[in-house]
N, CA, C and O of each residue as an XYZ file, in Angstrom:
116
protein
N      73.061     81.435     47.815
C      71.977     81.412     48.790
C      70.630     81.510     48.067
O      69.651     80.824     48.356
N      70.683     82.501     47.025
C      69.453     82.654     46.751
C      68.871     81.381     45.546
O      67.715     81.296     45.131
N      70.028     80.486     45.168
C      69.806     79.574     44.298
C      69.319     78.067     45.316
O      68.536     77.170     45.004
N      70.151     78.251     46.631
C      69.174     77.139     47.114
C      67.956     77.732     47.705
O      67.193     76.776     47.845
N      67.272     78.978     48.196
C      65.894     79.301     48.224
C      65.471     78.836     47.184
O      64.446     78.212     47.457
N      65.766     78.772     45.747
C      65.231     78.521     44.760
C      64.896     77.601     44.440
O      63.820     77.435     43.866
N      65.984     76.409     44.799
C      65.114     75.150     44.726
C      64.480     74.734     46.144
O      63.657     73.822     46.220
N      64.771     75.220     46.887
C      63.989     74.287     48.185
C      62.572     74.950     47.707
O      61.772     74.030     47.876
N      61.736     76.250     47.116
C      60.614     76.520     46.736
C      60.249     75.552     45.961
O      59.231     74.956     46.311
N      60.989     75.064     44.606
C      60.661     74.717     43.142
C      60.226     73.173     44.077
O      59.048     72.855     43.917
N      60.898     72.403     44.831
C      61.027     71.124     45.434
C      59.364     71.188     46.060
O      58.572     70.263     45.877
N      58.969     72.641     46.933
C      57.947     72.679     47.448
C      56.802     72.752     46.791
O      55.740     72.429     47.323
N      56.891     73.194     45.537
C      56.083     73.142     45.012
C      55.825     71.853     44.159
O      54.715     71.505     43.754
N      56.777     71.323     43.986
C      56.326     70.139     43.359
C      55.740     68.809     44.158
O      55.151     67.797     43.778
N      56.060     69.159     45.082
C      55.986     68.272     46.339
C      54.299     68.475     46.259
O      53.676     67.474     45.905
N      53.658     69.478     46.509
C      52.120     70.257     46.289
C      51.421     69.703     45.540
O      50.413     69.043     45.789
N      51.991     69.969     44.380
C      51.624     69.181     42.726
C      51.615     68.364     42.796
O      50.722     67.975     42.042
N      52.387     66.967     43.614
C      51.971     66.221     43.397
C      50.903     65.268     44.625
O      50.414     64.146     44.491
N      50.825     66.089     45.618
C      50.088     65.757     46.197
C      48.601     66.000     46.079
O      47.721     65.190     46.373
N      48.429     67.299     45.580
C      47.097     67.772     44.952
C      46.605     66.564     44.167
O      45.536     65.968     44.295
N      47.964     66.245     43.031
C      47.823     64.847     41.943
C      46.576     64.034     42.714
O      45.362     63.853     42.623
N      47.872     63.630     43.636
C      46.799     62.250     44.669
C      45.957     62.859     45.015
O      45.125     62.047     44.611
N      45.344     63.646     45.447
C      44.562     63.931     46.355
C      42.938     63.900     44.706
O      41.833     63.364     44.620
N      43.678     64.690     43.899
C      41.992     64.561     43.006
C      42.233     62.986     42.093
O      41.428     62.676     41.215
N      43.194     62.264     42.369
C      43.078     60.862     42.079
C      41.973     60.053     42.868
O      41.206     59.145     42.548
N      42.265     60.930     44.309
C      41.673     60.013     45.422
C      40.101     60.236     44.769
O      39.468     59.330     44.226
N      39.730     61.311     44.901
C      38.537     61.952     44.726
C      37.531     61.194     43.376
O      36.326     61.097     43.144
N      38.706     60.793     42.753
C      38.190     60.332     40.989
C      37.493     59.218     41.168
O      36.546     58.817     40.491
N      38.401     58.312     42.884
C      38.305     56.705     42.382
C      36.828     56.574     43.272
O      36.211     55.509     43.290
C-alpha cells in the first residue's frame, strides 16, 4: 500500500515538473 502511495506521489510530481516545464517554455517563447 504504502509503495503504491509512493508512486502515485512520485507520478504527481512529475506530472508538475513537467508541466511547470511547459508552462516557463510558454513564458520563454
Amino acid at each position: 500500500m504504502v509503495l503504491v502511495v509512493d508512486n502515485t506521489l512520485t507520478d504527481t510530481l512529475s506530472q508538475i515538473q513537467r508541466e511547470q516545464k511547459q508552462a516557463v517554455m510558454g513564458l520563454k517563447t
